[in-house]
C-alpha positions as CSV (number, residue, x, y, z in Angstrom):
1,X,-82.5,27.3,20.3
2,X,-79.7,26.9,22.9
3,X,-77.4,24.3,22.0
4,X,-75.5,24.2,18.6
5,X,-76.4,21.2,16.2
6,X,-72.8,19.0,16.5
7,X,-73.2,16.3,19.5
8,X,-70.2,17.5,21.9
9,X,-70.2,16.9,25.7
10,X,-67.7,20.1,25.3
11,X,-70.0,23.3,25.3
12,X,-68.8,26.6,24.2
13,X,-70.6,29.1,26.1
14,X,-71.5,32.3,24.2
15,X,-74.2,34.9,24.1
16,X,-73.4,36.6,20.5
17,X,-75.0,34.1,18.3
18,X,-76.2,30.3,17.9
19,X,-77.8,28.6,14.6
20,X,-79.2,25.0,14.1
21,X,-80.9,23.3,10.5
22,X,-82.8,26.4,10.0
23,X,-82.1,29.4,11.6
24,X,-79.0,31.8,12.8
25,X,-80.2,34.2,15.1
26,X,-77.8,36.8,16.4
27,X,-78.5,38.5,20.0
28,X,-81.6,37.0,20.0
29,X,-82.8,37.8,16.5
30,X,-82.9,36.3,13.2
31,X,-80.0,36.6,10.7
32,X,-82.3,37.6,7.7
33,X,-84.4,39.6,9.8
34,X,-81.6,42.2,10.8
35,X,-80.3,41.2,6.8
36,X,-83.5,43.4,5.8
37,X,-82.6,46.6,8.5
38,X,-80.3,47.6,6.1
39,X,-77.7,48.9,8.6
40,X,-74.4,46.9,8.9
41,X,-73.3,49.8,11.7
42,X,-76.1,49.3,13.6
43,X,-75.7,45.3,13.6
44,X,-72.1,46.0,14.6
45,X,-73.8,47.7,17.7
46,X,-75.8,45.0,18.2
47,X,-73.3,42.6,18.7
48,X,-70.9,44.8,20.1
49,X,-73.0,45.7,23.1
50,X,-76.4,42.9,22.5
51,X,-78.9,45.7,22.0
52,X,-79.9,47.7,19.2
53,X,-78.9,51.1,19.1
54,X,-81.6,53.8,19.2
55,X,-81.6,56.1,16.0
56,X,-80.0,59.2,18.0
57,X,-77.2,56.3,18.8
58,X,-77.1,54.7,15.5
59,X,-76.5,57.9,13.4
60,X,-73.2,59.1,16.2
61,X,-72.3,55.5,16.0
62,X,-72.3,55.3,12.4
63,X,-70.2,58.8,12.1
64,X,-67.8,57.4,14.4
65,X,-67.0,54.5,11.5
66,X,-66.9,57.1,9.1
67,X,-64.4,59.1,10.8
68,X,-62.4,56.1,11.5
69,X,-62.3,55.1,8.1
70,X,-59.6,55.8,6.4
71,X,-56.6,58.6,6.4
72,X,-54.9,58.0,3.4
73,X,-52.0,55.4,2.8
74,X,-49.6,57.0,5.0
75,X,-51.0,55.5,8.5
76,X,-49.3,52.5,9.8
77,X,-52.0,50.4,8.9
78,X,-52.5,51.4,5.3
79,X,-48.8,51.5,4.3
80,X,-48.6,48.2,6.7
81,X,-51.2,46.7,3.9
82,X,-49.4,47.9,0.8
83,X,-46.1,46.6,1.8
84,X,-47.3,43.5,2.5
85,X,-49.8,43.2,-0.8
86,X,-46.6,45.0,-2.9
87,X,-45.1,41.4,-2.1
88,X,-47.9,38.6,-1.9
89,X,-50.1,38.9,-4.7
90,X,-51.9,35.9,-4.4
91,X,-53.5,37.1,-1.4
92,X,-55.2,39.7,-0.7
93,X,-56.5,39.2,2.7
94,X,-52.6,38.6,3.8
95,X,-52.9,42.4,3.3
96,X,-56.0,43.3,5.0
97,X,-55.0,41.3,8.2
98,X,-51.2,43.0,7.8
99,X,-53.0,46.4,8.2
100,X,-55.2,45.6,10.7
101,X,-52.4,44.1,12.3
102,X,-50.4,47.4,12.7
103,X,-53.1,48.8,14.6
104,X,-52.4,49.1,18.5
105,X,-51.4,51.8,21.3
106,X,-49.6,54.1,18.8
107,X,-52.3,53.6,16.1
108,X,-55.6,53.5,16.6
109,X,-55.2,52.6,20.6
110,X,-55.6,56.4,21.4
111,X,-59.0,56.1,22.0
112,X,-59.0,53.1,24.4
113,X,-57.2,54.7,27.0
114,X,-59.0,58.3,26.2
115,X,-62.2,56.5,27.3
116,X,-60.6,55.4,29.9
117,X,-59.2,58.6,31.6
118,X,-62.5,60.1,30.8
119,X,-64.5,58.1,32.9
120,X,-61.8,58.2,35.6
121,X,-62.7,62.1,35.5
122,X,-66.1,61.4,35.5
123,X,-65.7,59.2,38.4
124,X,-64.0,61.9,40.6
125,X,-66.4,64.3,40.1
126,X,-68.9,62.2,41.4
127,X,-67.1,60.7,44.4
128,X,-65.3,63.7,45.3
129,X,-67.7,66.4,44.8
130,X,-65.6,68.4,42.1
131,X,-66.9,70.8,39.4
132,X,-65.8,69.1,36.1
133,X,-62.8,71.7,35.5
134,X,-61.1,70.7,38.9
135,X,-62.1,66.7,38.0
136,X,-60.3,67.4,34.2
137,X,-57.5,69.6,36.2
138,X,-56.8,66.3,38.1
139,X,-55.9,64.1,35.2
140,X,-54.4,66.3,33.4
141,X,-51.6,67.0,36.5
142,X,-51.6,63.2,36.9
143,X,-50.8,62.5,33.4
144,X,-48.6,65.8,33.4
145,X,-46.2,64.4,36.7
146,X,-46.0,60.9,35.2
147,X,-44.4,62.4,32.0
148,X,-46.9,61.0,29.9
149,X,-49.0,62.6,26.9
150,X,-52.9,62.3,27.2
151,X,-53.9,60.4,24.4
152,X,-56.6,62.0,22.1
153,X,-55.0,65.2,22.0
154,X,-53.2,67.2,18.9
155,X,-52.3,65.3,15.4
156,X,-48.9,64.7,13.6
157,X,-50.7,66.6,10.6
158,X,-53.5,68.3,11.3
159,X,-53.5,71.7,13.3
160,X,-57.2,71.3,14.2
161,X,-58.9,67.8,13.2
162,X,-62.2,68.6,11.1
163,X,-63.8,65.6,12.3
164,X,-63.5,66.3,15.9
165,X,-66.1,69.6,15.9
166,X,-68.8,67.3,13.2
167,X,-68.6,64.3,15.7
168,X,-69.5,66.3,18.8
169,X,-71.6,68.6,16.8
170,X,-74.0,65.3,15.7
171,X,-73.8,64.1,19.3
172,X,-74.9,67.5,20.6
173,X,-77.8,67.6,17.6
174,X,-78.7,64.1,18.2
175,X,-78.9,64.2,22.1
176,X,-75.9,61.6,22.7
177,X,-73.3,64.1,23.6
178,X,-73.6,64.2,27.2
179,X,-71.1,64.0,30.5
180,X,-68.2,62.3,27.9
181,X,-68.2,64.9,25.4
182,X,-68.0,67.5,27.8
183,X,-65.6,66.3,30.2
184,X,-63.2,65.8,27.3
185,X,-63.8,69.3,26.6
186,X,-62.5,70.8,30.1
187,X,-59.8,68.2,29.7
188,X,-58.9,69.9,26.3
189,X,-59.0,73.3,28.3
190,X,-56.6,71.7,31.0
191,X,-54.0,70.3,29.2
192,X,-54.3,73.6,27.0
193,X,-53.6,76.2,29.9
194,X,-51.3,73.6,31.4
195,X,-49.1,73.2,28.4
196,X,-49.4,77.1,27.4
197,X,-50.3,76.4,24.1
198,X,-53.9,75.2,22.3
199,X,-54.1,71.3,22.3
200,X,-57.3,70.4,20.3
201,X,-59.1,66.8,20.8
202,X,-57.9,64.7,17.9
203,X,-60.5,62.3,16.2
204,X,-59.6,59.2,18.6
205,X,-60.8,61.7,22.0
206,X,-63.8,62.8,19.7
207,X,-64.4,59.4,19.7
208,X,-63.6,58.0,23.0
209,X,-66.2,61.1,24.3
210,X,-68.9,59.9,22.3
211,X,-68.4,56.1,23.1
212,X,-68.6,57.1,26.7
213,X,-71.6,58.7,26.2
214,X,-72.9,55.6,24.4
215,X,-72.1,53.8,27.4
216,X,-69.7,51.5,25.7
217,X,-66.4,50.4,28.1
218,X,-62.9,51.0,27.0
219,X,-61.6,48.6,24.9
220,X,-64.7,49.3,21.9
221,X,-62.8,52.4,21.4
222,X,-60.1,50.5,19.8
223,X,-62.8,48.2,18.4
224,X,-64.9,50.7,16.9
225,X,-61.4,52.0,15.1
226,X,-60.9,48.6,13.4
227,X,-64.6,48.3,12.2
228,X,-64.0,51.5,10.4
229,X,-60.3,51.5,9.4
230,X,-61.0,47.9,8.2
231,X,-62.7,49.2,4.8
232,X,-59.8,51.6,4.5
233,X,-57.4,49.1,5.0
234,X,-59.3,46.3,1.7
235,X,-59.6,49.3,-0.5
236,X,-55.8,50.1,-0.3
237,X,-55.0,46.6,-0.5
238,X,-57.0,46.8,-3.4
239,X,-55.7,49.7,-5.3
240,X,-52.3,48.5,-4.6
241,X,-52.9,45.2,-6.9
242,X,-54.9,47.1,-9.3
243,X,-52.5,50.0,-10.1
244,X,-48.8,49.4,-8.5
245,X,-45.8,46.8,-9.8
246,X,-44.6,44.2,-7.4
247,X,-42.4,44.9,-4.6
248,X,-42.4,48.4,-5.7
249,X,-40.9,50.2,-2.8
250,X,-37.8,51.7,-2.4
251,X,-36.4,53.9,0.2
252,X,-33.0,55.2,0.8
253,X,-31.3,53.9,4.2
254,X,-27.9,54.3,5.8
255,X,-25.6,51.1,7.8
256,X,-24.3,52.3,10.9
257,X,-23.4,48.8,12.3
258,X,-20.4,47.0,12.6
259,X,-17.5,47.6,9.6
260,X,-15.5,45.1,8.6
């Protein structure tokens, strides 16, 4: 099955997924065959980078969704959702898509560019013969001169993040965890001494480290954050209709424009 079953001379070239009279068949495999695996992170995997993942990779994989998932109805993405289902009740999906909507290089973009300086690291080692300290040392001054903050370091609320040291923990027990995971590390320990003070990996750079060490390129880090956040995201929009009045949210603000 190569060609879809509408008579077009305009082909849309894809390698995800194709379907005819009788079958849909995703990466190469039948729809009701993966419908059996019983996985929907694992078929995420599978579309996301066209193999399936081994069970070391599926079970890191699947924790990284998990940690993703939701952080309470403060995040801009949650409260994005509520606001907007406070407002239209007819529709909750207007909600769902307003919260996923929110997420970008403030929220849940962190780990995108994490992987990204991460493999830059990884890259210098290997090209310039450097121990992984003086390859971390090197972003870290780079990002450090530019005035810029290294993404996937400290949180707004948490001192330490609790699901940084489980991620990398399952990675290490699983076998996953591998140049990523500890490069991030010596970065942690760089930016640390650099700054004087302790600056612990946040969940996105537990993540981007164990993305990289899936082999997965940058931009599934903010990928993997909206197939987790996502079920965060419907089951605020949920509780908001459920439990709250319309257009319940008030908050105090002062004018400081033009008087008349």
């Amino acid at each position: 099955m190569s060609r879809s079953p509408f008579a077009s001379p305009e082909l849309w070239p894809t390698a995800i997924t194709t379907f005819d009279h009788d079958d849909i068949v995703i990466r190469g495999k039948k729809v009701e065959d993966l419908m059996g695996h019983g996985n929907f992170g694992d078929i995420a995997f599978l579309l996301l980078s066209g193999r399936m993942p081994s069970p070391a990779e599926s079970m890191v994989w699947n924790a990284v969704m998990i940690a993703s998932c939701d952080h309470g109805p403060t995040s801009p993405s949650t409260f994005a959702a509520r606001v907007v289902a406070s407002g239209n009740r007819r529709a909750p999906e207007a909600g769902v898509a307003a919260g996923i909507l929110a997420i970008g290089d403030a929220h849940g973009g962190a780990g995108e560019e994490a992987m990204t300086y991460i493999r830059e690291a990884l890259t210098v080692k290997a090209i310039e013969g450097l121990s992984s300290a003086a390859a971390a040392e090197k972003i870290v001054d780079r990002y450090r001169q530019a005035g810029l903050r290294l993404p996937g370091m400290g949180h707004r609320f948490h001192a330490v993040d609790p699901r940084t040291k489980r991620l990398w923990d399952l990675a290490q027990q699983w076998g996953v965890a591998s140049g990523g995971v500890a490069m991030m590390a010596k970065i942690q320990m760089a930016l640390s001494a650099s700054v004087g003070r302790e600056m612990p990996v946040n969940v996105d750079g537990a993540i981007a480290a164990a993305l990289v060490d899936l082999g997965f390129d940058p931009p599934i880090g903010r990928m993997a954050f909206i197939l987790g956040r996502a079920a965060g995201i419907a089951s605020h929009v949920l509780e908001e209709l459920a439990r709250e009045k319309p257009m319940r949210f008030r908050f105090d603000f002062s004018y400081d424009g033009p008087q008349q």
